[in-house]
NUMAR-464271 format. One record per atom (N, C-alpha, C): z, y, x; residue in one letter; residue number from 1. Coordinates in nm, 2 decimals, padded with zeros to 4 digits. Atoms other than C-alpha are relative to their C-alpha. Layout:
N
PT       z       y       x  rest   nr
PT       Z       Y       X     A  NUM
...
***
This chain:
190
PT       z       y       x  rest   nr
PT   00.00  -00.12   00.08     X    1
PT   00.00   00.00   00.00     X    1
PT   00.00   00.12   00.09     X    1
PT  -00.02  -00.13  -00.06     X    2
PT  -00.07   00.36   00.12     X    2
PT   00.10   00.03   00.00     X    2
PT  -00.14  -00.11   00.02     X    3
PT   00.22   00.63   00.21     X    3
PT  -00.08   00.10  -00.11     X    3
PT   00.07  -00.15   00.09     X    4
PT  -00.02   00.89  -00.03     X    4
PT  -00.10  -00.09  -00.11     X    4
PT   00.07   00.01   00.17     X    5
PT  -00.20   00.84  -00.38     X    5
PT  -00.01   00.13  -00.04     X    5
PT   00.04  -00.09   00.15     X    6
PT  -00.39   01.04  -00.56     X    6
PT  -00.13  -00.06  -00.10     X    6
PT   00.08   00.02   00.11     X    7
PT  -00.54   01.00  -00.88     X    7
PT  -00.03   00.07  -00.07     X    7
PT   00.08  -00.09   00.12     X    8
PT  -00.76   01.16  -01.08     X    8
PT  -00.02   00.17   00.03     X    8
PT   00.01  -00.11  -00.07     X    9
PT  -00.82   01.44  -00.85     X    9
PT  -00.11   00.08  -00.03     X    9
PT   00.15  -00.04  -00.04     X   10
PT  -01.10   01.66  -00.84     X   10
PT   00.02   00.10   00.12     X   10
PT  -00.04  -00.08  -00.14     X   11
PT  -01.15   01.80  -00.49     X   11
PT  -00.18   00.11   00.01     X   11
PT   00.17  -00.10   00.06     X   12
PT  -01.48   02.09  -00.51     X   12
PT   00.00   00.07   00.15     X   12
PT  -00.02  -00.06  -00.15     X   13
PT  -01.61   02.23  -00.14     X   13
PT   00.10  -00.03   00.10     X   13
PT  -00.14   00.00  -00.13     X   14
PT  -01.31   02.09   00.05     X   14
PT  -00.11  -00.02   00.10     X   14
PT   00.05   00.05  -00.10     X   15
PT  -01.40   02.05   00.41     X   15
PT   00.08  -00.08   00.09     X   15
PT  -00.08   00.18  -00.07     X   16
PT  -01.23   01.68   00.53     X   16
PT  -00.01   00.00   00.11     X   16
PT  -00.03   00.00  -00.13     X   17
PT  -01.34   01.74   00.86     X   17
PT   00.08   00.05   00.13     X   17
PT  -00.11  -00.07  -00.08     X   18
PT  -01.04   01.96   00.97     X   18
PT   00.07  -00.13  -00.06     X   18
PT  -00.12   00.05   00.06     X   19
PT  -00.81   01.72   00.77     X   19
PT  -00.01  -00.10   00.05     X   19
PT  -00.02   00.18  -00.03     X   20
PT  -00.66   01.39   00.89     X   20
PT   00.09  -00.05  -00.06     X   20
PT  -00.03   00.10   00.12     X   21
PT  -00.66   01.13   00.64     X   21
PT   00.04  -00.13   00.07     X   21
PT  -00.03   00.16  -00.04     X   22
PT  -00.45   00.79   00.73     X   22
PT   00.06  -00.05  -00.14     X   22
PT  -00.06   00.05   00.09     X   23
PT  -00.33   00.57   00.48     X   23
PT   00.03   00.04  -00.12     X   23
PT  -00.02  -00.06   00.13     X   24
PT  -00.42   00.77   00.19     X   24
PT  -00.10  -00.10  -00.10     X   24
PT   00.10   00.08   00.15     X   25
PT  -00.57   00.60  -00.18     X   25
PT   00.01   00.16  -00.08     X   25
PT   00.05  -00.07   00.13     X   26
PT  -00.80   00.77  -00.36     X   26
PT  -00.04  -00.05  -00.17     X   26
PT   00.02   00.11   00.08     X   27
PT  -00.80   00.64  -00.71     X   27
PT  -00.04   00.10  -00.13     X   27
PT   00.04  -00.07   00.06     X   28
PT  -01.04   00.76  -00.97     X   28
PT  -00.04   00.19   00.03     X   28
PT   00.00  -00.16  -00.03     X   29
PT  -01.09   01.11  -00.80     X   29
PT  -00.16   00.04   00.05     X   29
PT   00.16  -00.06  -00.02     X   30
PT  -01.44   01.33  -00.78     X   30
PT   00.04   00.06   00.11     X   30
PT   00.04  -00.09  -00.12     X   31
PT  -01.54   01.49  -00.45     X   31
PT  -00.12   00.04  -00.11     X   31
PT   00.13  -00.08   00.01     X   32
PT  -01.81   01.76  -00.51     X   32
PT   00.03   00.12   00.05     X   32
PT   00.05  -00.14  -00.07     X   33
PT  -01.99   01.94  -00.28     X   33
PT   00.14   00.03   00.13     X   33
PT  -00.09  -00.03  -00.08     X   34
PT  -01.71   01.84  -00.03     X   34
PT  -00.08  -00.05   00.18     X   34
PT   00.08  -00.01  -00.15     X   35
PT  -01.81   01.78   00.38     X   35
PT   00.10  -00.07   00.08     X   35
PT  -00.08   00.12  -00.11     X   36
PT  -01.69   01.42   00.57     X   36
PT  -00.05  -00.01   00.12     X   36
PT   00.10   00.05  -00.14     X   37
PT  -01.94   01.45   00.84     X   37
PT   00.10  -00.01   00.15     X   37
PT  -00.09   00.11  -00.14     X   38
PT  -01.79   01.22   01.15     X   38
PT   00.15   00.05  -00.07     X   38
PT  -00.17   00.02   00.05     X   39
PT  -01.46   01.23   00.96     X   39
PT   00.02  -00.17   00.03     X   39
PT  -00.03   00.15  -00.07     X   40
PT  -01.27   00.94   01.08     X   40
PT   00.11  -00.06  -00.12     X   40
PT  -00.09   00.04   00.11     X   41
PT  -01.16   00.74   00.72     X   41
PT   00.07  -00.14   00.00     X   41
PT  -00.04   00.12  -00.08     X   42
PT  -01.03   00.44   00.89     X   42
PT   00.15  -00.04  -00.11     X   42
PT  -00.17   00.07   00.06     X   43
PT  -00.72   00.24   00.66     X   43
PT   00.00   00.08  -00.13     X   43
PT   00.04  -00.07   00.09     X   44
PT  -00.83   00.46   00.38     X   44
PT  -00.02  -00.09  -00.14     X   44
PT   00.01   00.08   00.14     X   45
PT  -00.85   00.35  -00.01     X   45
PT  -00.07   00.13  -00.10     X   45
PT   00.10  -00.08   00.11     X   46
PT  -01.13   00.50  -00.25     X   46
PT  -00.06  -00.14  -00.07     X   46
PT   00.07   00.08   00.08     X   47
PT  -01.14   00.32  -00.55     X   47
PT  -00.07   00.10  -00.16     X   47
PT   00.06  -00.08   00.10     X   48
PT  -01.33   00.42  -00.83     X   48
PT  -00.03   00.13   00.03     X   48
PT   00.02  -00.10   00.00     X   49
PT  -01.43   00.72  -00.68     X   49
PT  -00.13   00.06   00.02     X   49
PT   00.21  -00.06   00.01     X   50
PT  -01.78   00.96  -00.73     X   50
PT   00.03   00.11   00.10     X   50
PT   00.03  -00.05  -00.02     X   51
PT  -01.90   01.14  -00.51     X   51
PT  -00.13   00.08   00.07     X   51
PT   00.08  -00.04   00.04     X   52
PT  -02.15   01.42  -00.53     X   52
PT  -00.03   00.12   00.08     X   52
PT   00.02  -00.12  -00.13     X   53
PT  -02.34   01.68  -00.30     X   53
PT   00.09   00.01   00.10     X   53
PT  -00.09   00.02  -00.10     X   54
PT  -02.11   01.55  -00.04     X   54
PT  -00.12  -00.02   00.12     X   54
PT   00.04   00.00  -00.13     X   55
PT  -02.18   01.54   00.33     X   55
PT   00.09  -00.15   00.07     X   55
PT  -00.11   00.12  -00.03     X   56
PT  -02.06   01.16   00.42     X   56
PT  -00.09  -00.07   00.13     X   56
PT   00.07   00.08  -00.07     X   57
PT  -02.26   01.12   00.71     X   57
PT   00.08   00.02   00.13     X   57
PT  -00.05  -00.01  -00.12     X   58
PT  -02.18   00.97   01.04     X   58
PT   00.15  -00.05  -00.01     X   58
PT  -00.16   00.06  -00.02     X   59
PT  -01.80   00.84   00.90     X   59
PT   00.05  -00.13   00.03     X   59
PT  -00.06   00.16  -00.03     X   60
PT  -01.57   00.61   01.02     X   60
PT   00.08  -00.06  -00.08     X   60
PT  -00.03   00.05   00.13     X   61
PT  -01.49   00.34   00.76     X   61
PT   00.02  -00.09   00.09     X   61
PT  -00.09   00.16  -00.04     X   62
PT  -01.25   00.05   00.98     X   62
PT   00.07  -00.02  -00.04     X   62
PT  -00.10   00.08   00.10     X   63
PT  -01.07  -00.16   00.72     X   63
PT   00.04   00.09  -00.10     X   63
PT  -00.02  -00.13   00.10     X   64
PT  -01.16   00.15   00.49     X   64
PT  -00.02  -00.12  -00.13     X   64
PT  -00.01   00.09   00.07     X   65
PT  -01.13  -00.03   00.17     X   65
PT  -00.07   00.14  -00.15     X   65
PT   00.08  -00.05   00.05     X   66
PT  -01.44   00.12  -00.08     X   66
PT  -00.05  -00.09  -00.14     X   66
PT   00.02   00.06   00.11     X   67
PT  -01.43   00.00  -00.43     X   67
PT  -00.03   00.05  -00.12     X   67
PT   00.10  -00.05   00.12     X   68
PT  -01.74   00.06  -00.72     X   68
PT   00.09   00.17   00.07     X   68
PT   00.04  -00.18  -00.05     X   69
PT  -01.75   00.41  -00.55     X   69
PT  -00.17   00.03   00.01     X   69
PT   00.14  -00.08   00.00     X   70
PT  -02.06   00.59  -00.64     X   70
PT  -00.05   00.14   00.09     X   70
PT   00.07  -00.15  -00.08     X   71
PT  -02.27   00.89  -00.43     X   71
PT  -00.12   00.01  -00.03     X   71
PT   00.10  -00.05   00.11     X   72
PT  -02.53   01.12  -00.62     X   72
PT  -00.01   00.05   00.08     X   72
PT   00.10  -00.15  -00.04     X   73
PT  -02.72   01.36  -00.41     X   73
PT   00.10  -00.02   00.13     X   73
PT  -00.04  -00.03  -00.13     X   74
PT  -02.54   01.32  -00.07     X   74
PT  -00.09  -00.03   00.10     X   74
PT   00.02   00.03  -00.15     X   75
PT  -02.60   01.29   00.27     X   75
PT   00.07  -00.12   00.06     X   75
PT  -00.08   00.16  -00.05     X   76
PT  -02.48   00.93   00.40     X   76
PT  -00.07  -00.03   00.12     X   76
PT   00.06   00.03  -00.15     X   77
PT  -02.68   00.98   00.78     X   77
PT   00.07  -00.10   00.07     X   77
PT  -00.05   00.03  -00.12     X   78
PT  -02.60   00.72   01.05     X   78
PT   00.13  -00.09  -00.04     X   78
PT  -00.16   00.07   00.04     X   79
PT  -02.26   00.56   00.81     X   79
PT  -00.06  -00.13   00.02     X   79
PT  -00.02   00.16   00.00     X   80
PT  -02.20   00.20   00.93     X   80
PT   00.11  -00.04  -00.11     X   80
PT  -00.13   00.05   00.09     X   81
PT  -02.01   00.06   00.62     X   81
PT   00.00  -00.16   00.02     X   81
PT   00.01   00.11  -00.02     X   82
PT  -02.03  -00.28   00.82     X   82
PT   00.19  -00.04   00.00     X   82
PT  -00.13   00.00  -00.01     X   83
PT  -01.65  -00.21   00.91     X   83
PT   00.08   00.00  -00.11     X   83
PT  -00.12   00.02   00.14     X   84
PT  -01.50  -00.17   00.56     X   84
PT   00.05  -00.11   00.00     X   84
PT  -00.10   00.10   00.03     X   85
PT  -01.22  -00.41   00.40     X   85
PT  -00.14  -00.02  -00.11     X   85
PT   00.09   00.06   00.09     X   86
PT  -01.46  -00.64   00.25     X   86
PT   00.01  -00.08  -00.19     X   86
PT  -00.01   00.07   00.09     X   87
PT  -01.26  -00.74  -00.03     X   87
PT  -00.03   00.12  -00.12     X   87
PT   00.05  -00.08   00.13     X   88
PT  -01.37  -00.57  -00.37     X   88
PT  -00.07   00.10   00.04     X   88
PT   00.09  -00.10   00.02     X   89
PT  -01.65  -00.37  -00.23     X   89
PT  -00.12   00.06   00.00     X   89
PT   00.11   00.00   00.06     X   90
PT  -01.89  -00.23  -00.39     X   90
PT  -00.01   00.15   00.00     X   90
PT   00.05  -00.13   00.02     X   91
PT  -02.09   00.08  -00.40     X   91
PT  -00.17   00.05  -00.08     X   91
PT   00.13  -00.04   00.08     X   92
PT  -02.40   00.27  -00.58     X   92
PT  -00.03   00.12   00.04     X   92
PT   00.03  -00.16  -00.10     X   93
PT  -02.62   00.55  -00.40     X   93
PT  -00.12   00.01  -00.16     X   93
PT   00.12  -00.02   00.05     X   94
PT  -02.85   00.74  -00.62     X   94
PT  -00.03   00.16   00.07     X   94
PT   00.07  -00.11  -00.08     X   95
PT  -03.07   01.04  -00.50     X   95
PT   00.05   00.00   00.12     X   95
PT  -00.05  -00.02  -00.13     X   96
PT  -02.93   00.97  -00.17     X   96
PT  -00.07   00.05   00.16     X   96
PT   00.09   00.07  -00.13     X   97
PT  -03.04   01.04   00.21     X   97
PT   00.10  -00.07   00.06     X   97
PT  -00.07   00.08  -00.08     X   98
PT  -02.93   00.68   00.38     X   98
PT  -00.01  -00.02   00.11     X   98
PT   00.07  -00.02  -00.15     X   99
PT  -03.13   00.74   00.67     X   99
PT   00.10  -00.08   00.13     X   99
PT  -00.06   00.06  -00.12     X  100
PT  -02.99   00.51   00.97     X  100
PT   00.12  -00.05  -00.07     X  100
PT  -00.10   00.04   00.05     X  101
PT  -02.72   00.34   00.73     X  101
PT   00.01  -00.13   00.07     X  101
PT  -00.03   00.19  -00.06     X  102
PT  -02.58  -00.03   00.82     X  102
PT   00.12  -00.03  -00.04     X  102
PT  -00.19   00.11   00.11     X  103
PT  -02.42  -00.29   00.62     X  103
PT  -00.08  -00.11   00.11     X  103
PT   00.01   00.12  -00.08     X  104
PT  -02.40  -00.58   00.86     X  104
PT   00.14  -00.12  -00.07     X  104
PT  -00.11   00.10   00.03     X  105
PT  -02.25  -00.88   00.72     X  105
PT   00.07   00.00  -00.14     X  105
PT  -00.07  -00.03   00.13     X  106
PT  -02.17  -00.74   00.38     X  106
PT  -00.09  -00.04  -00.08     X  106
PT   00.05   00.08   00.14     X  107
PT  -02.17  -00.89   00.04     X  107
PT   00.01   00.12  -00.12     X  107
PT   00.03  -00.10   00.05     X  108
PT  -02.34  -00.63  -00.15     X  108
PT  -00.10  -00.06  -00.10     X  108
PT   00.10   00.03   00.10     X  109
PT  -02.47  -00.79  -00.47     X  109
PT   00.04   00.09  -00.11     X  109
PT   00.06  -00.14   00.14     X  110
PT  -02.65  -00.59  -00.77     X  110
PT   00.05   00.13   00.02     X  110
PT  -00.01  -00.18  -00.05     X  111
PT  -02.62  -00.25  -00.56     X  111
PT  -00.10   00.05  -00.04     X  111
PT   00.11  -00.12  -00.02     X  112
PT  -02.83   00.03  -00.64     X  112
PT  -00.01   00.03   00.09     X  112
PT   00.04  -00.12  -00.14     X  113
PT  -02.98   00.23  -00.40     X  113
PT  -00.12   00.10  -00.12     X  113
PT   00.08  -00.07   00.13     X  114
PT  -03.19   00.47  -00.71     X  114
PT  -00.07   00.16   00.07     X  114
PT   00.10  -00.16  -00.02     X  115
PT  -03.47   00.75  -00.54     X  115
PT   00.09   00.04   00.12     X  115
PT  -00.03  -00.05  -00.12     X  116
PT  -03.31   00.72  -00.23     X  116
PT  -00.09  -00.02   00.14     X  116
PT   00.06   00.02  -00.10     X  117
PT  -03.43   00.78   00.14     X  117
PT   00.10  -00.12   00.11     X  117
PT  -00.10   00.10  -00.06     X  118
PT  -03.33   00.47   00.35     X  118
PT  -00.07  -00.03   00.17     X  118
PT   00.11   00.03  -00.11     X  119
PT  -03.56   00.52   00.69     X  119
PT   00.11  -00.01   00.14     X  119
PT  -00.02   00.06  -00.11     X  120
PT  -03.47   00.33   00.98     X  120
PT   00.15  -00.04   00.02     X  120
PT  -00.16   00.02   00.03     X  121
PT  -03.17   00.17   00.81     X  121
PT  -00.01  -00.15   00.04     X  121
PT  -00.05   00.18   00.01     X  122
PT  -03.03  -00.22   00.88     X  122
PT   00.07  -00.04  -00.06     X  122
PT  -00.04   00.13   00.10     X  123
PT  -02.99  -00.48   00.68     X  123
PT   00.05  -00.11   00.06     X  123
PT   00.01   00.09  -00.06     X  124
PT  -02.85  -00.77   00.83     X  124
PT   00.12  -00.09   00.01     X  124
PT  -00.11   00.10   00.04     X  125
PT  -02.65  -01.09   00.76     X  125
PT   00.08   00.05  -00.17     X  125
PT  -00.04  -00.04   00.13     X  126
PT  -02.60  -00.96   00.43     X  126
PT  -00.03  -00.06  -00.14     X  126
PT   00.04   00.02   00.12     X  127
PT  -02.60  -01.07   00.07     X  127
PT  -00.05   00.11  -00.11     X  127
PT   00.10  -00.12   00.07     X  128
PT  -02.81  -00.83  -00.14     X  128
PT  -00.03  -00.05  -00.13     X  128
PT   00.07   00.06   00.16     X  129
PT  -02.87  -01.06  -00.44     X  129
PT   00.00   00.09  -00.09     X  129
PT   00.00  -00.07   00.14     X  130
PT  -02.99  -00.89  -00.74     X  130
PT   00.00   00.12  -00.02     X  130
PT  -00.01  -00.14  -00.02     X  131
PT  -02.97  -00.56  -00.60     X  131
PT  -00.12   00.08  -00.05     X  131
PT   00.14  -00.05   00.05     X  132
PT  -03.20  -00.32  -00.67     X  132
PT  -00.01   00.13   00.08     X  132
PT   00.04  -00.05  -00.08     X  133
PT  -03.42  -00.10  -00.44     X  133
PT  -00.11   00.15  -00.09     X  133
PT   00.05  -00.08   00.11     X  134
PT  -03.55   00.20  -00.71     X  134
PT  -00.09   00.09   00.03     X  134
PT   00.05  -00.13   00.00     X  135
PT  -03.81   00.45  -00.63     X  135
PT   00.09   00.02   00.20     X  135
PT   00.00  -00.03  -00.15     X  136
PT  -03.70   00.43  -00.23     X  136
PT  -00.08  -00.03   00.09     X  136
PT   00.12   00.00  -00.16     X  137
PT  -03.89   00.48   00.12     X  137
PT   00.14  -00.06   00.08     X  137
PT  -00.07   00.11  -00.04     X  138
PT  -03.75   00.19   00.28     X  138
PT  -00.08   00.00   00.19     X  138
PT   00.04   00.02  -00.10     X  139
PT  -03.95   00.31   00.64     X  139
PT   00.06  -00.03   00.11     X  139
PT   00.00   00.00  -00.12     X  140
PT  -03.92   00.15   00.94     X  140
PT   00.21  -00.07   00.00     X  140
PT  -00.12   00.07   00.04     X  141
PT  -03.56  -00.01   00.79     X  141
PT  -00.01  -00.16  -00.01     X  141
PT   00.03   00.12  -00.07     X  142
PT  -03.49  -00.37   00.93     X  142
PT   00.09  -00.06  -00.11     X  142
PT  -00.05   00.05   00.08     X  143
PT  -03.41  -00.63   00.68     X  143
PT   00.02  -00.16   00.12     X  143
PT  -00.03   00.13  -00.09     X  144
PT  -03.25  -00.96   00.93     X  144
PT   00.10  -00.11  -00.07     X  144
PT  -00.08   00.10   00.04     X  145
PT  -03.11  -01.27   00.78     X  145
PT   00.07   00.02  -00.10     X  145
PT  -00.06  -00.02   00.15     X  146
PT  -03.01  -01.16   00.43     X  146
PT  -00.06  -00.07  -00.08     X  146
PT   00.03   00.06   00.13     X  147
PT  -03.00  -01.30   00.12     X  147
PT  -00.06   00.10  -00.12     X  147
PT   00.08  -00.10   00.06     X  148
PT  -03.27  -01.08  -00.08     X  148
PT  -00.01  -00.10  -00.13     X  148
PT   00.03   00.08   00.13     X  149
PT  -03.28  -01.34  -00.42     X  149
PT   00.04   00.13  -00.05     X  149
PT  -00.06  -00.02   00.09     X  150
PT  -03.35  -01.19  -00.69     X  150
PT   00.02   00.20   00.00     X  150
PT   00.02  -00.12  -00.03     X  151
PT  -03.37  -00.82  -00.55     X  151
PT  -00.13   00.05  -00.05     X  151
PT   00.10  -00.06   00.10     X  152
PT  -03.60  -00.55  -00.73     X  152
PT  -00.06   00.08   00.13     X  152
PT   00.10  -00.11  -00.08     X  153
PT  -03.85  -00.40  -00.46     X  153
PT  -00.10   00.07  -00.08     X  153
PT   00.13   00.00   00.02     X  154
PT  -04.10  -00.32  -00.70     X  154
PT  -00.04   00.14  -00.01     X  154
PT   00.03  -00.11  -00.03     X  155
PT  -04.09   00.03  -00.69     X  155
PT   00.05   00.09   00.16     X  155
PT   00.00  -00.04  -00.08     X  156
PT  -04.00   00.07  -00.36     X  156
PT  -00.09   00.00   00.12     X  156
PT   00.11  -00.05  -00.02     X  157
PT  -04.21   00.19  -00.07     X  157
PT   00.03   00.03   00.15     X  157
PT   00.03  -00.01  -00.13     X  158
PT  -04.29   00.15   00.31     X  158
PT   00.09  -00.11   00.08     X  158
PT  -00.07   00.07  -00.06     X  159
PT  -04.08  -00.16   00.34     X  159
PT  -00.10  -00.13   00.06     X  159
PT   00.05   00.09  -00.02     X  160
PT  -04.10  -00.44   00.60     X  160
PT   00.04  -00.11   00.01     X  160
PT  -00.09   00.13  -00.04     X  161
PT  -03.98  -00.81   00.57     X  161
PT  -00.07  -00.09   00.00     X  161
PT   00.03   00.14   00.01     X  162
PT  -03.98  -01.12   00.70     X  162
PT   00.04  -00.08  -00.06     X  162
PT  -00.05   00.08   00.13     X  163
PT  -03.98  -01.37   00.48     X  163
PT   00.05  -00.12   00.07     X  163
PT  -00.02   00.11  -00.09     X  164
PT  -03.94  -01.62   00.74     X  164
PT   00.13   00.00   00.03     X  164
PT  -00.11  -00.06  -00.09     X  165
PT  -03.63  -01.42   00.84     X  165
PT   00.14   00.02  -00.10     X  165
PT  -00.12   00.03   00.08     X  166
PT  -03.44  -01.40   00.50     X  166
PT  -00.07  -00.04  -00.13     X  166
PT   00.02   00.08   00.12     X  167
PT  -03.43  -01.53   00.16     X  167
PT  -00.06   00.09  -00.10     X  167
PT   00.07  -00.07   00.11     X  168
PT  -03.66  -01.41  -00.11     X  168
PT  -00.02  -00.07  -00.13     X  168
PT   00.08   00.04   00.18     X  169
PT  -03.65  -01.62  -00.40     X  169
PT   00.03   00.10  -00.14     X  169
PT   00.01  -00.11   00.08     X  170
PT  -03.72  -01.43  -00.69     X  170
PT   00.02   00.12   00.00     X  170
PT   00.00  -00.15  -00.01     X  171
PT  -03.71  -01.11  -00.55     X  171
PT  -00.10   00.06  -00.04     X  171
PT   00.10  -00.06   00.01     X  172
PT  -03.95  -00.85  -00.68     X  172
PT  -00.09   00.12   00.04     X  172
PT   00.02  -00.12  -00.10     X  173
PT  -04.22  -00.63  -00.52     X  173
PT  -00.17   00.02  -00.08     X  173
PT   00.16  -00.05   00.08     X  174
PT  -04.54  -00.48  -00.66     X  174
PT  -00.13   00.01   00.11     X  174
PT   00.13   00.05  -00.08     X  175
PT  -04.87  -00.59  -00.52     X  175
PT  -00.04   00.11   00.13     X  175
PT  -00.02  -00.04  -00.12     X  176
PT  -04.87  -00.30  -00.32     X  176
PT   00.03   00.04   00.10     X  176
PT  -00.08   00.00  -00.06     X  177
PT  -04.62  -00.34  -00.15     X  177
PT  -00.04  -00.16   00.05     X  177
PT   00.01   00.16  -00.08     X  178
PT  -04.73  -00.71   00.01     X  178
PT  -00.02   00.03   00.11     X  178
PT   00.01  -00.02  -00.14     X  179
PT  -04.84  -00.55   00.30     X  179
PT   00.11  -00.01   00.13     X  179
PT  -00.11  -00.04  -00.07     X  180
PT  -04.51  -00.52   00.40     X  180
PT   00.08  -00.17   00.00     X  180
PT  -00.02   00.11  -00.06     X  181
PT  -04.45  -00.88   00.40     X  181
PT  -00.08  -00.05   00.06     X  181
PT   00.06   00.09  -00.06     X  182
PT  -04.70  -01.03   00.56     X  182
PT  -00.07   00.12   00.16     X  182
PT   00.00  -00.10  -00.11     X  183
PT  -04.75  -00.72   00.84     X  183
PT  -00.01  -00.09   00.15     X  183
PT  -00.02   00.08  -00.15     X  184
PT  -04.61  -00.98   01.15     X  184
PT  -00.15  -00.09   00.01     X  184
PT   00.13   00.10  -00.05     X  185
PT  -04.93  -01.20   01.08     X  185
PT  -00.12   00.06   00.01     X  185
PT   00.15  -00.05  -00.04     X  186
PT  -05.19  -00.96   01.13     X  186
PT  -00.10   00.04  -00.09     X  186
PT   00.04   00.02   00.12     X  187
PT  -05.30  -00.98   00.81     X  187
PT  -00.10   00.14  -00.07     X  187
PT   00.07  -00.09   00.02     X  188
PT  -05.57  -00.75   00.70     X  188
PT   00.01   00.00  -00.17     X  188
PT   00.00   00.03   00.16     X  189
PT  -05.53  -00.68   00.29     X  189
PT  -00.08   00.12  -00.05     X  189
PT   00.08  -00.10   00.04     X  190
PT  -05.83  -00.46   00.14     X  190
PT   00.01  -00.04  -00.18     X  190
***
């Protein structure tokens, strides 16, 4: 259990990067329009929490514990959420930039990711089932040894996977988008 709780907060323009957060739970509380960039959220508890026109890039999340927390319109540059407490967590990006993100090893089934930028992000050793990939530019973002069943590519766009390399059954991807699997063989598709 944390030394600090809050609930049902609303925090508007703070700036988290003078402040140092240990062992605080956030529970149910909105950020907007607040600024974590390279904030160090380490031992941290955000459950149920939204946040919106935030600046969350670049943070450190070791044995941060992130549960069904949403982010609308942020900035999420360079965040490895490989480190979080993996138990209950779950998240949803919409309009995001996830630019250089990385979940390594996480079990990240039926995530959104909705009209976000995800370029030159990693995927890897991950479960992804059923997730869904909405209206995003997926460039130059490495997908390695995940479980993709059942994941919605079909409106997303500049992605490349091996199929060789992780699981695809019933995942979905719109014709053209095939280029983007079969890329390593050379494959010419007119």
């Amino acid at each position: 259990m944390s030394d600090k709780l809050f609930s049902n907060k609303q925090y508007k323009n703070v700036d988290f990067t003078a402040k140092s957060l240990s062992e605080t739970e956030f529970e149910q509380c909105t950020f907007t329009n607040c600024n974590f960039s390279g904030s160090d959220l380490s031992g941290n508890d955000f459950n149920e929490c939204f946040f919106e026109d935030c600046n969350f890039s670049t943070v450190k999340l070791e044995n941060t514990v992130i549960n069904n927390v949403t982010f609308i319109n942020c900035k999420v540059v360079g965040t490895d959420f490989s480190p979080c407490n993996d138990f209950l967590f779950s998240v949803s990006f919409s309009k995001c930039c996830l630019d250089y993100i990385v979940f390594v090893n996480k079990k990240i089934k039926n995530t959104l990711f909705a009209d976000c930028s995800i370029k030159e992000g990693l995927f890897s050793g991950s479960d992804l089932t059923k997730s869904v990939f909405k209206n995003c530019d997926l460039d130059r973002t490495m997908f390695s040894r995940n479980n993709l069943s059942g994941v919605n590519f079909s409106s997303a766009i500049n992605y490349i996977i091996d199929p060789e390399e992780n699981k695809l059954k019933g995942a979905k991807f719109a014709l053209e988008g095939v280029e983007g699997l079969l890329r390593k063989y050379g494959i010419k598709i007119e």
